[in-house]
C-alpha positions as CSV (number, residue, x, y, z in Angstrom):
1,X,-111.7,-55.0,-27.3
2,X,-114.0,-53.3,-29.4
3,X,-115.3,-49.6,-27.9
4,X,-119.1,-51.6,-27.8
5,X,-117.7,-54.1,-26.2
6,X,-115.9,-51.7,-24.0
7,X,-119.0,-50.2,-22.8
8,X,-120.9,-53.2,-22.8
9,X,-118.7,-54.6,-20.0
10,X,-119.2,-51.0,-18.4
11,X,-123.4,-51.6,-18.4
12,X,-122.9,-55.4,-16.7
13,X,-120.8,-53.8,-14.2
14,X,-122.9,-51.2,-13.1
15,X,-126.3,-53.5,-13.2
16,X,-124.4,-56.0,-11.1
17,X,-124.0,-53.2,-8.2
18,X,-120.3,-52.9,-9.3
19,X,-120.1,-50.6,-11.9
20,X,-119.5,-47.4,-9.4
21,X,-116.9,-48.4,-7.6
22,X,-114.8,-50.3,-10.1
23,X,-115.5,-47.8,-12.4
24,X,-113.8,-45.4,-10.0
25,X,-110.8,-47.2,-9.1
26,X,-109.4,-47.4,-12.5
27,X,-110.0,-43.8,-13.4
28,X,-109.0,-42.4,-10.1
29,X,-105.5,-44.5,-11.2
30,X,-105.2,-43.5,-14.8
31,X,-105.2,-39.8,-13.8
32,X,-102.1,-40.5,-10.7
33,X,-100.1,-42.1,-13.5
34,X,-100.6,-39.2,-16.1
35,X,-100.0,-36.8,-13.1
36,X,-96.7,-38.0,-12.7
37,X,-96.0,-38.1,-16.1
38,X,-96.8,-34.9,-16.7
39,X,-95.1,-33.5,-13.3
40,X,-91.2,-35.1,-15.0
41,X,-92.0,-34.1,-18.4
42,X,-92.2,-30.9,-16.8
43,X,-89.0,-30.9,-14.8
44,X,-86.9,-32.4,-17.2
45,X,-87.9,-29.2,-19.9
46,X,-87.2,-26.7,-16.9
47,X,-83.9,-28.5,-16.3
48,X,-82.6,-28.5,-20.1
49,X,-84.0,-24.6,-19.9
50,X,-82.1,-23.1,-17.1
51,X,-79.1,-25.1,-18.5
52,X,-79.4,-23.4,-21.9
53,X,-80.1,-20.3,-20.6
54,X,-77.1,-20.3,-18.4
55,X,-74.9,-21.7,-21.8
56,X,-76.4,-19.0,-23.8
57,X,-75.7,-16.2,-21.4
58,X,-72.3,-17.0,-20.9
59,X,-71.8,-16.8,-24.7
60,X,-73.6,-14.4,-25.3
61,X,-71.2,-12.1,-22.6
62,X,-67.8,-13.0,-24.7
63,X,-68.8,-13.1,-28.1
64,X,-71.9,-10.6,-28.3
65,X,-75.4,-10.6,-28.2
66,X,-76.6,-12.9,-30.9
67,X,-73.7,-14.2,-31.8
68,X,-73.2,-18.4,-32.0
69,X,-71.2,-19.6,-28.5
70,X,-68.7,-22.2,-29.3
71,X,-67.9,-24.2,-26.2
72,X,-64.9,-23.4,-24.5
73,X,-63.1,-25.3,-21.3
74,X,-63.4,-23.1,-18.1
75,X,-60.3,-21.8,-16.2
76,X,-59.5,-23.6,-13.1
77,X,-57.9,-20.7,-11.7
78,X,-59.0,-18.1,-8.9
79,X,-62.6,-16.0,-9.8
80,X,-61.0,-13.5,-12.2
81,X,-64.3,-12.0,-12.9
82,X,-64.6,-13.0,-16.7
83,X,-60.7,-12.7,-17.9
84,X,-58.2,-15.3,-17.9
85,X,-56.5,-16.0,-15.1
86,X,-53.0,-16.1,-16.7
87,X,-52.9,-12.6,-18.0
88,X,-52.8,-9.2,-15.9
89,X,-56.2,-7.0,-14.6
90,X,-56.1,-3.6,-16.7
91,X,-54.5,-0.7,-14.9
92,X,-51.7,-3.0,-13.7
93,X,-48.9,-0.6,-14.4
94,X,-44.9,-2.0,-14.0
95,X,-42.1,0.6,-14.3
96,X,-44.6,2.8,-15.9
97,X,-45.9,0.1,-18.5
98,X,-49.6,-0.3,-18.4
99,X,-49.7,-4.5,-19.2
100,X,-53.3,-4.9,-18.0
101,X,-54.5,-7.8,-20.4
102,X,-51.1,-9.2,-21.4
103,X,-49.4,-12.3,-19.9
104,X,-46.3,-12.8,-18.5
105,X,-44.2,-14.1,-21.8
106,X,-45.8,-10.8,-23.7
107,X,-45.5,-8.2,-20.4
108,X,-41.4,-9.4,-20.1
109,X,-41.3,-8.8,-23.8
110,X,-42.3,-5.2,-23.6
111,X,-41.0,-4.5,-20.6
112,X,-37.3,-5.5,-21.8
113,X,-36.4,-2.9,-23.4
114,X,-36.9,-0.7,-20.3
115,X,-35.0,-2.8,-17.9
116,X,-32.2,-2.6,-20.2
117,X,-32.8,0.9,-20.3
118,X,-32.5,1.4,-16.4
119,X,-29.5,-0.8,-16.3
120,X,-27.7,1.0,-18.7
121,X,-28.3,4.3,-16.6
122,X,-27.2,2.1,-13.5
123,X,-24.6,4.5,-10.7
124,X,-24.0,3.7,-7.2
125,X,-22.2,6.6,-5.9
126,X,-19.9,5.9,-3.1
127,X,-18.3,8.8,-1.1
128,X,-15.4,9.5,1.2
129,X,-12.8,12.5,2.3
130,X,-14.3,14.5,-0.7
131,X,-13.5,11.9,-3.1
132,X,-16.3,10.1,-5.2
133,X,-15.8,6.5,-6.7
134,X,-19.2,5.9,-9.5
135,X,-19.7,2.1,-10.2
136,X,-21.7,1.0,-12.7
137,X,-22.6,-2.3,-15.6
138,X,-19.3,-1.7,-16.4
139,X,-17.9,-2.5,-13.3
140,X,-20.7,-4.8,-11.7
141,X,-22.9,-7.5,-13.5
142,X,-26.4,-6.0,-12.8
143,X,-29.5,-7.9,-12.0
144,X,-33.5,-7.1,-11.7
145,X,-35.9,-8.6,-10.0
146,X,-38.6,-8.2,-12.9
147,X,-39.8,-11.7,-12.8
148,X,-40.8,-11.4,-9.4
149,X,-42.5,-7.8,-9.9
150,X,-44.8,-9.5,-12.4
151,X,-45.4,-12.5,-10.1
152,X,-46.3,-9.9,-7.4
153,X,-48.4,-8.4,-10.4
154,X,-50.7,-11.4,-11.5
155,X,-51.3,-11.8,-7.6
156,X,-51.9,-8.7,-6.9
157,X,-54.1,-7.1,-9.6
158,X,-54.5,-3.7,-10.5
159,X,-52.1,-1.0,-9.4
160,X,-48.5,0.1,-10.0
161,X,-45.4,-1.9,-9.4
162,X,-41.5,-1.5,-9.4
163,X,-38.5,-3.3,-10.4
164,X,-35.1,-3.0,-9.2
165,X,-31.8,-3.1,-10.4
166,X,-29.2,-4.6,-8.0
167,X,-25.5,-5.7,-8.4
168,X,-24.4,-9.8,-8.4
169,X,-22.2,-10.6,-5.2
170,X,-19.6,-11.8,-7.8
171,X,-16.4,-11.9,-8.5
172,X,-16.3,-8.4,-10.6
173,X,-18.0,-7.1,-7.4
174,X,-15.5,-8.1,-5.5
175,X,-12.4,-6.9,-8.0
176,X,-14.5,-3.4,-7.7
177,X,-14.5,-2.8,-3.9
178,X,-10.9,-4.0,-3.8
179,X,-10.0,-1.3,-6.5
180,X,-11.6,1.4,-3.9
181,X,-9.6,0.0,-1.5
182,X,-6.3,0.4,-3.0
183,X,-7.3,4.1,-3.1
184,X,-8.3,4.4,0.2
185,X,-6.2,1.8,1.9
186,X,-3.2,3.9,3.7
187,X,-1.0,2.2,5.8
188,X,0.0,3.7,9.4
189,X,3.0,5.8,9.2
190,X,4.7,5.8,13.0
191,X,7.0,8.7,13.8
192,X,10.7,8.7,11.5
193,X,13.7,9.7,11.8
194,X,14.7,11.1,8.8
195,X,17.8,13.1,8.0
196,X,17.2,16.7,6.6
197,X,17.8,16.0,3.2
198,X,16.1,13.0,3.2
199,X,13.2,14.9,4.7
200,X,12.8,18.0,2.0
201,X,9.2,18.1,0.4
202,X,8.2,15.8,2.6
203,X,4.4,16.4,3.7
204,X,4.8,15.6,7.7
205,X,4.2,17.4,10.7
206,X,7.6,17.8,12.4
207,X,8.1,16.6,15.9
208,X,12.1,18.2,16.8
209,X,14.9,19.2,14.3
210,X,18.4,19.9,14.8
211,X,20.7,20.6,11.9
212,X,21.2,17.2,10.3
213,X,17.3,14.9,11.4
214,X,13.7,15.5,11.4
215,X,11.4,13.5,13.8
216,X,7.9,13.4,12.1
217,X,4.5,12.9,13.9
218,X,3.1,9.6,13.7
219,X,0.2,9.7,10.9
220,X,-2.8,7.1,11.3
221,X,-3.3,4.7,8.3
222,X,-7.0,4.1,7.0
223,X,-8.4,0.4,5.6
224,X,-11.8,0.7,4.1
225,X,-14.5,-1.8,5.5
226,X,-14.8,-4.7,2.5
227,X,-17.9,-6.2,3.8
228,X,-20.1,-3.2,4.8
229,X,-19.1,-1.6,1.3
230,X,-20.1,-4.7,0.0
231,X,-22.9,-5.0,1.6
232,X,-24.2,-1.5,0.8
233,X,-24.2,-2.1,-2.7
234,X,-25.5,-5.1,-2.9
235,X,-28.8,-3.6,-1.0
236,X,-28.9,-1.3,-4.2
237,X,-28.3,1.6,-2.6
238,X,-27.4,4.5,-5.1
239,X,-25.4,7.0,-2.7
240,X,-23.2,6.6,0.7
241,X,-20.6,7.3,2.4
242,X,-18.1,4.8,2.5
243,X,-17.7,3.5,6.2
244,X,-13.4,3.2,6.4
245,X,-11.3,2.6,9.4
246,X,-8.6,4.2,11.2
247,X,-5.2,2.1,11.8
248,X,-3.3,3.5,14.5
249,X,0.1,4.3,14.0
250,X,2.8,3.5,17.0
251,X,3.0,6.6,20.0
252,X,6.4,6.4,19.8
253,X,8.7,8.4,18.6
254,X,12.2,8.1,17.6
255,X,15.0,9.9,20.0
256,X,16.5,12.9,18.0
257,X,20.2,11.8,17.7
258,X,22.8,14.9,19.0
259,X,25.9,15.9,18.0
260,X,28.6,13.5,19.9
261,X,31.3,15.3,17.8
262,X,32.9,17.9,14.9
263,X,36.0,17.8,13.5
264,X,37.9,19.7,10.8
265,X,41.3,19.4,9.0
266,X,42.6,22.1,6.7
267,X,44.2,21.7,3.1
268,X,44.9,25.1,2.9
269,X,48.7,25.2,1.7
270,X,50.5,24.7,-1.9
271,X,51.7,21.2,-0.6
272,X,48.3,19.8,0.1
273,X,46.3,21.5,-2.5
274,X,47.1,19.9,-5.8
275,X,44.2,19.5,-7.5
276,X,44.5,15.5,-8.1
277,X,45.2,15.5,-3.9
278,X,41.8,17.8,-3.5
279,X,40.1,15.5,-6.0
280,X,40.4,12.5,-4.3
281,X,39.6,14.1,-0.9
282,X,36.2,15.1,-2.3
283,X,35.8,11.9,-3.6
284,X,36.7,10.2,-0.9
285,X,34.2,12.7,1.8
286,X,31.3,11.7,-0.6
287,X,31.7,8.0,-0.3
288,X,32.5,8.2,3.9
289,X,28.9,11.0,4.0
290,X,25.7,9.6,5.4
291,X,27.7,6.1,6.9
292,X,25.7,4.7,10.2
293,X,26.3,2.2,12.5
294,X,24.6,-0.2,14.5
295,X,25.5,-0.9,18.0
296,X,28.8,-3.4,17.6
297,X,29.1,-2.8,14.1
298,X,32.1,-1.3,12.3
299,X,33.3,0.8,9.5
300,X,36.4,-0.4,7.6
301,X,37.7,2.7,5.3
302,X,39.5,0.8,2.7
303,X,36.1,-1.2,2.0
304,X,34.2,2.2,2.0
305,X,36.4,3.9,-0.5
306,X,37.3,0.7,-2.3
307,X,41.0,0.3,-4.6
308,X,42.3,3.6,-5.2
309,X,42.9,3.3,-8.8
310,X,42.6,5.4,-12.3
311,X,39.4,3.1,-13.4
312,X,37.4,3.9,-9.3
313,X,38.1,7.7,-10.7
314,X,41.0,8.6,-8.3
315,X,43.8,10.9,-9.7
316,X,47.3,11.0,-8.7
317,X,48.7,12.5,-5.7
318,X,51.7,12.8,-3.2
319,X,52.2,9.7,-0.9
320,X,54.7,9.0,1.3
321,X,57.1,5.6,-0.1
322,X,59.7,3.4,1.1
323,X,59.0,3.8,4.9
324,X,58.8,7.8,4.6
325,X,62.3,8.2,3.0
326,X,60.9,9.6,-0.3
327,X,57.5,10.5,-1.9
328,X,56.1,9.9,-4.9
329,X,52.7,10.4,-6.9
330,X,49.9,7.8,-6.4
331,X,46.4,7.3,-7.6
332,X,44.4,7.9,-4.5
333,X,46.9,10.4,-2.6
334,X,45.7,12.4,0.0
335,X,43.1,10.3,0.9
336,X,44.9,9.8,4.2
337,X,43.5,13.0,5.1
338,X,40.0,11.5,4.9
339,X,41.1,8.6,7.5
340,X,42.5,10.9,9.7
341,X,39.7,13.5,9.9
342,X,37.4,10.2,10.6
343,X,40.0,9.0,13.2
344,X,39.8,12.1,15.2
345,X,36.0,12.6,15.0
346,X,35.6,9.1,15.8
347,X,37.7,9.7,19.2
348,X,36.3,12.7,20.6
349,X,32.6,10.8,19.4
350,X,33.9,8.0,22.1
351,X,33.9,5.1,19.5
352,X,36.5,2.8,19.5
353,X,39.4,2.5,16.7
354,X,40.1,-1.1,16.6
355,X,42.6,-1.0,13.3
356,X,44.9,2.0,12.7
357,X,48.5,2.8,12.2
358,X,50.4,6.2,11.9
359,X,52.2,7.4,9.2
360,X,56.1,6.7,8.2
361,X,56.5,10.5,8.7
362,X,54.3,13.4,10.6
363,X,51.9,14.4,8.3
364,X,51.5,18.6,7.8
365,X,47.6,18.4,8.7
366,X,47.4,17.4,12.2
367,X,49.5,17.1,15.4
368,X,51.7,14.2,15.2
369,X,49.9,10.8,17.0
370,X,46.6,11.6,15.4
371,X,46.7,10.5,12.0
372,X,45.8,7.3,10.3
373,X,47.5,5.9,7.5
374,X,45.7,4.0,4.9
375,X,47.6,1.6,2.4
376,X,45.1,-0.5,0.5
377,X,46.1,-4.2,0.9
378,X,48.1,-3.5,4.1
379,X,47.1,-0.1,6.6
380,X,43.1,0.5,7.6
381,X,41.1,2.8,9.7
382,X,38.4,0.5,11.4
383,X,36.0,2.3,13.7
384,X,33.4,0.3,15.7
385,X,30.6,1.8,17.5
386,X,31.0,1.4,21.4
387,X,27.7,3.0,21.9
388,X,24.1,1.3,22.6
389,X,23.0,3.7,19.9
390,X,23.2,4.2,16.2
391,X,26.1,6.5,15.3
392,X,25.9,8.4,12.0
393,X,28.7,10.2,10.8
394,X,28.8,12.9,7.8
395,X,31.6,14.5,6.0
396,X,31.5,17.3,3.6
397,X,34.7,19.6,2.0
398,X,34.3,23.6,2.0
399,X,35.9,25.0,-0.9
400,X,35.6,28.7,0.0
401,X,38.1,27.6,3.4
402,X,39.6,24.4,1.6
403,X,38.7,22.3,5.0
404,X,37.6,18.7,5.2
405,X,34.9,18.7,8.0
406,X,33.3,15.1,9.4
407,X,30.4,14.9,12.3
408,X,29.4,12.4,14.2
409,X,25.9,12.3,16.1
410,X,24.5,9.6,17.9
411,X,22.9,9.3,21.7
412,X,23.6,11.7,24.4
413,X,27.1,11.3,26.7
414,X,26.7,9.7,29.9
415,X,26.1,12.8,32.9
416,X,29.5,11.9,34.0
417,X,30.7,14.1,30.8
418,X,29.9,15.9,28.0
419,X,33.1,16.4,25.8
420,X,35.5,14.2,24.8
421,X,38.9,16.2,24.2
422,X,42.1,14.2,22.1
423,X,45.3,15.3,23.3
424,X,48.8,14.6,22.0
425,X,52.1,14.9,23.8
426,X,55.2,14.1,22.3
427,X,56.9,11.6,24.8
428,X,60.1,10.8,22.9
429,X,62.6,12.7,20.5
430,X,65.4,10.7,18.0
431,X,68.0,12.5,16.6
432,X,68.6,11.6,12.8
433,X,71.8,9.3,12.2
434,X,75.0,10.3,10.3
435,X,73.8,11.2,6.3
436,X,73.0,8.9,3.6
437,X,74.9,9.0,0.6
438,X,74.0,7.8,-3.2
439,X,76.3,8.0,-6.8
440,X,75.0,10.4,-8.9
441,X,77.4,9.8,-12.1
442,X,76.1,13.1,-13.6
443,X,77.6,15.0,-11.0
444,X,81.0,16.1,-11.3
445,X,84.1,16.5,-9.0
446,X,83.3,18.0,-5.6
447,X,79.6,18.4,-6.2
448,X,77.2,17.7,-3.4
449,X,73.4,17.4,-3.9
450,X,71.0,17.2,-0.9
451,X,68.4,15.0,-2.0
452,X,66.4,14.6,1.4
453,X,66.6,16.8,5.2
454,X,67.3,14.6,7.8
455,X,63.8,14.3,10.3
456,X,64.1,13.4,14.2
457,X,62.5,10.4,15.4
458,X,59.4,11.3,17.6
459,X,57.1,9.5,19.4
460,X,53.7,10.7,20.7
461,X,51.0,9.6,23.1
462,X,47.4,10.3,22.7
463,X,44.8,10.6,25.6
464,X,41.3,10.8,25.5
465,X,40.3,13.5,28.1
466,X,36.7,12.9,29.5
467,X,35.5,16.9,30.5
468,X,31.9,18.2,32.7
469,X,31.3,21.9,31.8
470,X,34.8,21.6,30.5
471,X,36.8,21.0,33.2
472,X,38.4,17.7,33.2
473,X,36.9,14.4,34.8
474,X,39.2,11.5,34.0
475,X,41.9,11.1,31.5
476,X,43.0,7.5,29.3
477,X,45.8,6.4,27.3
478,X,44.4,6.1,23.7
479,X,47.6,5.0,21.6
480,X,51.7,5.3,21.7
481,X,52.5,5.9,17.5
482,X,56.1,6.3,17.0
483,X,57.8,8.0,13.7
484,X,60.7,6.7,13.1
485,X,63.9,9.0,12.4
486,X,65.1,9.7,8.6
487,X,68.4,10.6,7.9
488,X,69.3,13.0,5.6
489,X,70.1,12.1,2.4
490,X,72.9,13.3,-0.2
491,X,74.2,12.7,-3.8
492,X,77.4,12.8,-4.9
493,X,79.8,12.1,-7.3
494,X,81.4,8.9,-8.6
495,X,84.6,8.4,-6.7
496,X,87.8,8.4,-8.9
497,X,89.5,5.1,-9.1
């Protein structure tokens, strides 16, 4: 349709009394519709401007003004106002370190060189009694807790943070603390009884002395706490005292043993001083010196001093042979004497002799029923301890008065008595038999050559005489030992034919 025609059809409408209203239907319409169009043009360009503005700004802020924004992908993290949300706020500060803008990969990095640095200057002093005992890397494998500092860090934003170094519970902590305790460790030490010699230079407080034992004061032990030690280290600590224990040593004491008994013989004159004889009486008070005995137990002298021979170190000496008739030289001699000093001790200690014989002939060095033969192979000395307490006996040789001296200590006497006194009585005299004779072919006519005095037979009994402030209290038989009698002995000629 033409415009004419357009308006044409306008002109019949009006002249046929329809023009007005028609006329303002349709136009009152067209307007509504361009309205609306206009109204979403409208919001659509507000839309796409606030969106671009919003782009733009955001740009703008990270890459300057002006400058082309590429489009990036938007953290998902917390609101880090503007930075990435993997990498520290600026003025975060660990062990000094300023990391503010660095993530965690690049803040370990720089910080690594200081953790080795502080682990490498690692000490955890522990302290007791005065002494000190410094652990460090070298003794512990060291740890640090950096990767939780950072963590703490990120979280945590600006400010200054710490790491520690602590020890691994491990086994080189373990070998460390055990190494303390082997210093520390000190087991109890009850109260000894020592003898004196055993006893010299020996740091303990003394509880009673007499000439031959010490009793020493109990000392408490110490055992150092494993676990608290451990524990203190493992909490990093860098000083403490070390927490240690005491171990209680026993209250009781030993009893102080007392002298039961002394006794001394002398070898004093030209027959018994040879120097072999006096040899082999040292030797043989050497090897007898510092013997003890347990209650029931007993002492054989021939398995004390062993074979008397030249390769044991005895020399020779005179010994009675052939039942006391003669005497002749013999590795070993004079060790009787060391048997009967014992013998005699032993007596007045109230032990019990359960093996000894007398000699073939009196000996010089003591009355006659108190001496004890030893023969190796055949005649012993074997004392055994009667006593409920240890018996100790010591013997020792004075050269200045040539004696050979033996003590014997143990518990205290019964109250009934304090001594025990050996006495001998002769009980029986022989007289010697008509003279021996032997052929001397070297002798001539009428010669006569005594070769041996004749010797009574005696016999002796011993007692053991129980005394109280030395008066006497009860007297028993100990032993009878007889000694046979020796005629005398001559050489003579060959008789003519």
């Amino acid at each position: 349709m033409d415009k004419n025609r357009f308006g044409d059809q306008l002109a019949d409408d009006n002249a046929n009394g329809l023009g007005s209203k028609r006329g303002f239907e349709g136009a009152h319409g067209i307007r509504l519709i361009l309205a609306c169009m206009a109204a979403a043009v409208l919001f659509i360009t507000a839309a796409i401007a606030v969106l671009a503005f919003r782009e733009t700004g955001n740009e703008t802020g990270k890459l300057g003004g002006g400058a082309k924004a590429e489009q990036t992908e938007l953290p998902s993290a917390r609101n880090t106002g503007g930075r990435r949300a993997d990498t520290f706020d600026g003025g975060t500060v660990v062990m000094g370190v300023d990391i503010g803008g660095l993530d965690e990969a690049e803040a370990k990095s720089r910080l690594s060189g200081e953790v080795e640095r502080m682990m490498s200057e690692y000490e955890c002093v522990l302290n007791h009694a005065g002494k000190r005992f410094v652990l460090n890397g070298s003794d512990l494998t060291l740890e640090s807790d950096l990767d939780e500092a950072l963590s703490k860090a990120l979280k945590g934003g600006m400010g200054d943070y710490s790491v520690d170094i602590r020890p691994k519970d491990d086994r080189r902590l373990k070998a460390a603390v055990d190494a303390i305790a082997e210093d520390i460790d000190r087991p109890p030490r009850d109260a000894e009884l020592l003898r004196t010699t055993a006893a010299e230079g020996l740091d303990a407080n003394e509880l009673e002395r007499n000439s031959r034992f010490i009793v020493t004061a109990p000392i408490d032990g110490a055992r150092l706490d494993r676990e608290e030690t451990a524990r203190i280290i493992l909490a990093g600590v860098r000083e403490a005292e070390l927490s240690v224990n005491a171990v209680n040593a026993s209250a009781e004491a030993p009893v102080l043993p007392v002298r039961r008994a002394v006794f001394s013989t002398s070898y004093n004159s030209a027959s018994l001083s040879a120097s072999g004889r006096v040899h082999n009486i040292k030797k043989g008070a050497a090897l007898m010196n510092a013997r003890s005995l347990e209650p029931g137990e007993s002492l054989s002298c021939n398995e004390v001093l062993g074979e008397r021979t030249k390769e044991n170190g005895w020399q020779t000496g005179t010994a009675f042979a052939s039942g006391g008739k003669k005497t002749e030289q013999q590795y070993g001699g004079g060790i009787c004497q060391i048997s009967t000093t014992l013998y005699n001790c032993a007596l007045m200690a109230g032990l019990e002799a359960t093996e000894r014989i007398g000699h073939s002939r009196k000996v010089a060095y003591i009355e006659g029923g108190r001496d004890a033969a030893l023969s190796w192979g055949s005649a012993d000395l074997v004392i055994k301890n009667s006593t409920d307490e240890t018996i100790y006996i010591f013997m020792w040789t004075d050269d200045e008065k040539k004696c050979l001296s033996c003590e014997i200590y143990g518990g205290s006497f019964p109250d009934e008595y304090d001594e025990i006194a050996i006495i001998s009585e002769l009980v029986e005299v022989t007289e010697p038999s008509e003279p021996e004779f032997i052929i001397d072919d070297s002798l001539s006519e009428g010669e006569c050559v005594r070769i041996r005095d004749a010797i009574r037979g005696r016999v002796y009994q011993t007692y053991a005489e129980y005394r109280k402030n030395g008066a006497a209290v009860r007297r028993e038989e100990i032993a009878k030992t007889p000694y046979p009698m020796i005629p005398a002995l001559y050489a003579v000629p060959k008789p003519k034919e």
